[in-house]
C-alpha positions as CSV (number, residue, x, y, z in Angstrom):
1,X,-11.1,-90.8,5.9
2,X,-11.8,-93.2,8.6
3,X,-7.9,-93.6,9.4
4,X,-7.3,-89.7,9.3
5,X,-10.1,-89.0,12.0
6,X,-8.9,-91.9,14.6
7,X,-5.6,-90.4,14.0
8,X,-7.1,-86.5,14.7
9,X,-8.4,-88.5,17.5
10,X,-5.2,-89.9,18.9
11,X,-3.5,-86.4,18.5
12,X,-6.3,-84.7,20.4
13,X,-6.0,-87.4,23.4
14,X,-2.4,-87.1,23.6
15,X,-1.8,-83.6,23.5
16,X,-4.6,-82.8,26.1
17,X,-3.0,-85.0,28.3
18,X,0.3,-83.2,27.8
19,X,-1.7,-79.9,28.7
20,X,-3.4,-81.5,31.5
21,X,0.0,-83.4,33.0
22,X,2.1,-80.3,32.5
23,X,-0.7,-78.1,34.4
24,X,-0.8,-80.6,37.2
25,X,3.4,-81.0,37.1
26,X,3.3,-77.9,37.7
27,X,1.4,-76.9,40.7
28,X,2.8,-76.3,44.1
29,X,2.9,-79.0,46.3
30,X,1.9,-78.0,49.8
31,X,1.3,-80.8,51.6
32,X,5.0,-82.4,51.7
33,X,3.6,-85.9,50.7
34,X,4.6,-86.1,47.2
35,X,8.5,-86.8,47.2
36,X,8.4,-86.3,43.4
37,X,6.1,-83.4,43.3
38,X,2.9,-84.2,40.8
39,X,5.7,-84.9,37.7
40,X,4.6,-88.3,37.6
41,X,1.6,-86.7,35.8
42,X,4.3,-86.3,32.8
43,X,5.4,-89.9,32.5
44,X,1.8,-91.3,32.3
45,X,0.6,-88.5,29.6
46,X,4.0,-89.7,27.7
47,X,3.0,-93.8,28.0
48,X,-0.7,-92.7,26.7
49,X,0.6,-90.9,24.4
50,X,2.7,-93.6,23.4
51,X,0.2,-96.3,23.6
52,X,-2.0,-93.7,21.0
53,X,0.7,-93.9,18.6
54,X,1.3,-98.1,18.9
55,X,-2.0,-98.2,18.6
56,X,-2.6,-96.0,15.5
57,X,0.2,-97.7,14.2
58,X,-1.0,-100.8,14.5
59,X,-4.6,-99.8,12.4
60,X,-2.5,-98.4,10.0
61,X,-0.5,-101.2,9.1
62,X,-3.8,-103.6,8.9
63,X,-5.4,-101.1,6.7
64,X,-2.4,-100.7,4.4
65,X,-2.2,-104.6,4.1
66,X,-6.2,-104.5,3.9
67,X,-6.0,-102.5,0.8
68,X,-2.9,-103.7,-1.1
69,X,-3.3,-103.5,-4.8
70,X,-6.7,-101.2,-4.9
71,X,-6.8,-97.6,-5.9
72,X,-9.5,-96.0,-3.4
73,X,-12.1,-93.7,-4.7
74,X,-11.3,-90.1,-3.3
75,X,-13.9,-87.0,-2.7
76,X,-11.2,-84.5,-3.5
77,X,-12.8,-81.3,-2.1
78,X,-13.7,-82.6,1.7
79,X,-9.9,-84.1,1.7
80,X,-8.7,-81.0,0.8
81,X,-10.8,-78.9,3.3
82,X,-9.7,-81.6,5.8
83,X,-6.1,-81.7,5.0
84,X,-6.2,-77.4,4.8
85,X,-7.9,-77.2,8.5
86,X,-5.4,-79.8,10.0
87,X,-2.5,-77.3,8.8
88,X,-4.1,-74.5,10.4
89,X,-5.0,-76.4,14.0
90,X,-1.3,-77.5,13.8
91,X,0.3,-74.4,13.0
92,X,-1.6,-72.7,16.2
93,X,-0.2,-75.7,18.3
94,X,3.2,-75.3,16.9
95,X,3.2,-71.9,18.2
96,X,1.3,-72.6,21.7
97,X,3.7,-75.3,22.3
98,X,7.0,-73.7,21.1
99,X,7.9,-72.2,24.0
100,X,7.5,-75.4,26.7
101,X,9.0,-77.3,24.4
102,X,12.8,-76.9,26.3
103,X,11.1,-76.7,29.9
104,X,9.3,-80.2,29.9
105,X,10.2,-83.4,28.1
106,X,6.1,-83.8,27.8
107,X,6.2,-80.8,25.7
108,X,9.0,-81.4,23.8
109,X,7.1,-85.0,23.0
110,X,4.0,-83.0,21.9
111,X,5.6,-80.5,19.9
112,X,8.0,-83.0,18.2
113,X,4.1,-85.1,17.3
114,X,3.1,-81.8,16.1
115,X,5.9,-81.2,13.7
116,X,6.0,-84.4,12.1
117,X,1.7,-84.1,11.7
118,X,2.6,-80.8,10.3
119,X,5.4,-82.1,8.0
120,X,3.5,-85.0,6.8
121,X,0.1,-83.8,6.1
122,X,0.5,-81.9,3.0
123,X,2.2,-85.3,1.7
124,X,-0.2,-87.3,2.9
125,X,-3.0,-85.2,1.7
126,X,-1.9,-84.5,-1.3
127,X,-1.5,-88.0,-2.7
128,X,-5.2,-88.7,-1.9
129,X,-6.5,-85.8,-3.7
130,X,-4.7,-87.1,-6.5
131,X,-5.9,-90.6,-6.3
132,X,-2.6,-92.4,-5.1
133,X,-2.9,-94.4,-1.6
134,X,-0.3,-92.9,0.8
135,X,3.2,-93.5,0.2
């Protein structure tokens, strides 16, 4: 449970910083002084983001060795309600981010994140309620 929260975490940091970047890329630039407007905002949301996902990567890989060879003991019900309310939250940001998606390549990087949460949680999910590790 401990994984799936640091990785709700992750997702929360990265795609409010695509939010935030995208809303500062996108503001008018009146003073002159910024030769590349405020898009830099976009490449350092996308390393963050990036760094998240090393970094998430990285606990993952150290937990799966961790537990190599043992079952863990589930609590099927909370999973579920977990796994169930992470469909919904990314079904919503499927739809908010849909339409950005071709206009910035921080958009298109959140909404791709997005898709493959959205893909891979019912998998993920449901090999837990039935008492298998992830695979």
């Amino acid at each position: 449970m401990l994984s799936d929260a640091g990785h709700m975490a992750a997702d929360v940091v990265a795609l409010s910083s695509a939010l935030i970047a995208t809303r500062i890329a996108t503001r008018a630039d009146k003073t002159g002084m910024r030769t590349f407007g405020s898009y830099r905002a976009e490449v350092f949301a996308s390393g963050l983001t990036v760094l998240l996902m090393l970094g998430a990567a990285v606990y993952v890989t150290v937990e799966a060795l961790r537990r190599f060879g043992t079952a863990p003991d589930v609590a099927a019900g909370p999973m579920l309600l977990v796994g169930a309310l992470g469909l919904v939250v990314n079904v919503i940001a499927l739809l908010l981010l849909r339409g950005g998606a071709a206009e910035s390549l921080n958009v298109k990087g959140a909404y791709l994140e997005v898709v493959a949460d959205t893909v891979g949680l019912d998998r993920r999910h449901r090999g837990r309620c039935a008492g298998r590790a992830d695979r």
